[in-house]
C-alpha positions as CSV (number, residue, x, y, z in Angstrom):
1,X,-72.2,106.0,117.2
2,X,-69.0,107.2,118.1
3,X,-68.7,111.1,119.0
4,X,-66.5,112.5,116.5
5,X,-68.6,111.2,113.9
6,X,-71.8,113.0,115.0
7,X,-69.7,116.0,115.6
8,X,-68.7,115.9,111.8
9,X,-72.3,114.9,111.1
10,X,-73.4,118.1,113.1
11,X,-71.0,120.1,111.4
12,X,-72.0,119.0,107.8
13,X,-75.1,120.0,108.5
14,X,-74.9,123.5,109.7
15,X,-72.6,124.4,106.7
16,X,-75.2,122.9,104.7
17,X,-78.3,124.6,106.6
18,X,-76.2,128.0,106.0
19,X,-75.8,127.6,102.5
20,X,-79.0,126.8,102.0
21,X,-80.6,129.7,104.3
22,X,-78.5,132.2,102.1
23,X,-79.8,131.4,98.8
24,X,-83.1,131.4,100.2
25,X,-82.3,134.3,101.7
26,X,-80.7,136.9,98.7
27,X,-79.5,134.3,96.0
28,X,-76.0,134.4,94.4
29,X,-75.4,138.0,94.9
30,X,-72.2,137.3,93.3
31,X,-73.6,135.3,89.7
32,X,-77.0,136.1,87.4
33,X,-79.5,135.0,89.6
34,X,-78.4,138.1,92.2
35,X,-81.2,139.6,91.4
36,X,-84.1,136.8,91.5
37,X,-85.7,138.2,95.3
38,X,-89.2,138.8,94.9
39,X,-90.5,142.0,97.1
40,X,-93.9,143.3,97.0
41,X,-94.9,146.7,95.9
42,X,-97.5,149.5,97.8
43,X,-100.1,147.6,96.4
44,X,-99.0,143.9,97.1
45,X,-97.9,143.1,94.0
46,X,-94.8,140.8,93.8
47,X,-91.8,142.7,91.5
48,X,-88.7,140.5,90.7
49,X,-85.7,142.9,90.4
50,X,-84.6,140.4,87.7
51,X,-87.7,141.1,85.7
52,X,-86.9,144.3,84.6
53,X,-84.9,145.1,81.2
54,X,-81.6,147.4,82.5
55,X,-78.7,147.0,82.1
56,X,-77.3,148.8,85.3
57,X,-80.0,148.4,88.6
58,X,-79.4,150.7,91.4
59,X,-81.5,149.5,94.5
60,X,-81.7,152.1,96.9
61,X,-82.4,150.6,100.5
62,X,-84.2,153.7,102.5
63,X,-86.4,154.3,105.3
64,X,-89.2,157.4,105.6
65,X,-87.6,157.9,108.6
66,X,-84.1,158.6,106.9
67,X,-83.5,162.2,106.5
68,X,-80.4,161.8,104.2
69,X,-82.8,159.2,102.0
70,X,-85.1,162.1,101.9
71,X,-82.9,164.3,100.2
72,X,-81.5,161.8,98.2
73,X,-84.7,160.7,96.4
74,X,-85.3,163.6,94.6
75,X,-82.2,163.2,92.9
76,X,-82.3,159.7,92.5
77,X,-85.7,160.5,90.9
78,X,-84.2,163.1,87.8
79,X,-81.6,160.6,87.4
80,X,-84.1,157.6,86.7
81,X,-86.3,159.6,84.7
82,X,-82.9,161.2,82.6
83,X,-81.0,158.0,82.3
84,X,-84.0,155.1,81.8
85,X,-83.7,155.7,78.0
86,X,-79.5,154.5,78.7
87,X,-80.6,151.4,80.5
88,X,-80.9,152.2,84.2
89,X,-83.3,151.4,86.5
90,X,-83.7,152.4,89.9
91,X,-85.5,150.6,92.8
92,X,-86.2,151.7,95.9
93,X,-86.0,149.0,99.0
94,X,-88.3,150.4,101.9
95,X,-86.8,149.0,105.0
96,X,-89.8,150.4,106.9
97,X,-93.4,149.6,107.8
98,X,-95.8,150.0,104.7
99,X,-98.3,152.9,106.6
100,X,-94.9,155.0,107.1
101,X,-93.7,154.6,103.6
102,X,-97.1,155.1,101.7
103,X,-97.3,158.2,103.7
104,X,-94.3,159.4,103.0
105,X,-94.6,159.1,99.1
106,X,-98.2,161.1,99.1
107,X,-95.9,163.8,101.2
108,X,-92.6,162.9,98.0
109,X,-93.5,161.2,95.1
110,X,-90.9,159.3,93.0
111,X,-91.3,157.8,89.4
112,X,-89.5,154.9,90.2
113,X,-90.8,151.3,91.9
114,X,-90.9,151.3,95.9
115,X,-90.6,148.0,97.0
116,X,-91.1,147.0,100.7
117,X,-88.3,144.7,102.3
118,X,-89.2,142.2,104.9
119,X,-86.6,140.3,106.7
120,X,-84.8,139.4,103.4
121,X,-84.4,142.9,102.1
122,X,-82.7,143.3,105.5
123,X,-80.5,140.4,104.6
124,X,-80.1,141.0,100.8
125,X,-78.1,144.6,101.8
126,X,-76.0,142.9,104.2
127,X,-75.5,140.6,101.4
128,X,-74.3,143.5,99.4
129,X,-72.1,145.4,102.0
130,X,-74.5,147.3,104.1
131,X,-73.3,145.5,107.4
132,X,-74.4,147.9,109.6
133,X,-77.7,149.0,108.5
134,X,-76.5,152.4,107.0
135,X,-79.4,154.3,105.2
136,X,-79.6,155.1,102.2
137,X,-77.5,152.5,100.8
138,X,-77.6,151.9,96.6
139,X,-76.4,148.5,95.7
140,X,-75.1,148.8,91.8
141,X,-76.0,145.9,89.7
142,X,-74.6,145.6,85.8
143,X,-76.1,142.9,83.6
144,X,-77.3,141.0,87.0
145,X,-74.4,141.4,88.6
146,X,-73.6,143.4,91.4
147,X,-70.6,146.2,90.6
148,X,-70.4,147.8,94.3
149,X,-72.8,149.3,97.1
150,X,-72.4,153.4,98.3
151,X,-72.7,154.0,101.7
152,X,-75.0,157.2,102.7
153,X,-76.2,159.8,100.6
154,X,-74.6,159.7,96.6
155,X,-74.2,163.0,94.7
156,X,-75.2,163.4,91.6
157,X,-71.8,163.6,90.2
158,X,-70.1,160.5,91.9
159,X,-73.4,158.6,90.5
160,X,-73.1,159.8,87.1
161,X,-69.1,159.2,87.5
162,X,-69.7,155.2,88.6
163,X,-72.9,154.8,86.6
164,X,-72.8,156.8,83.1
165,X,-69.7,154.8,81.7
166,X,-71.9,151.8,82.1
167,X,-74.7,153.1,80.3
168,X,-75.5,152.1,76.7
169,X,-75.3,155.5,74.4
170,X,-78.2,158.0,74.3
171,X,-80.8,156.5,71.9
């Protein structure tokens, strides 16, 4: 077989290898199915972020380790409770081990779903921006489709800026 044509045959292959490792991987961040990653809960339950009724999803990637994710949560945790009845639900993506996050929320309790990432959930916020591992990182989704990702802690006011426009009316 002549040499370019395995080349070219090599080459196909690893483009098609990559595409298919990436949806695998996080889906079409970009299209409906973003959000069809299945993580498992504290109690090893599997939770599809599509699976839930909102129409904005703000998935917080955060670590127990994370200082600035510790004073972020509580925040994040009025805002879930205040704006559900609007339509939006936050997740939070533990990029941790599953002792260290379970002890962490008996210590800090949220109302909101804590998901544990594995190597995906690693790969599904690099998908989304978070190149460099920042934590926290919230990845906004509207109607399945991600909006834009925020780097480091968020205020209350810049969420309520980006988010609240996107929010059905108070019921």
């Amino acid at each position: 077989m002549p040499r370019k044509l395995v080349l070219t045959l090599i080459a196909v292959a690893a483009v098609a290898g990559g595409v298919a490792t990436r949806f695998w991987l996080f889906g079409n961040v970009d299209g409906p199915d973003a959000l069809t990653l299945v993580f498992a809960d504290l109690e090893g339950r599997p939770f599809r972020l599509s699976d839930r009724s909102a129409r904005v999803l703000a998935v917080n990637f955060w670590a127990s380790w994370c200082a600035p994710c510790w004073e972020e949560m509580p925040e994040l945790d009025r805002l879930q409770r205040e704006l559900e009845p609007r339509g939006l639900r936050i997740v939070g993506l533990a990029l941790d081990e599953r002792d260290a996050v379970e002890a962490f929320l008996r210590q800090h309790p949220v109302g909101y779903p804590v998901l544990l990432a594995d190597e995906r959930g690693y790969a599904f916020a690099a998908r989304v921006g978070n190149r460099n591992g920042i934590l926290p990182y919230t990845a906004i989704f509207v109607d399945g489709r991600w909006l834009r990702s925020i780097a480091g802690p968020i205020a209350r006011t810049d969420f309520l800026a980006l988010v609240e426009p996107l929010l059905d009316s108070p019921r």
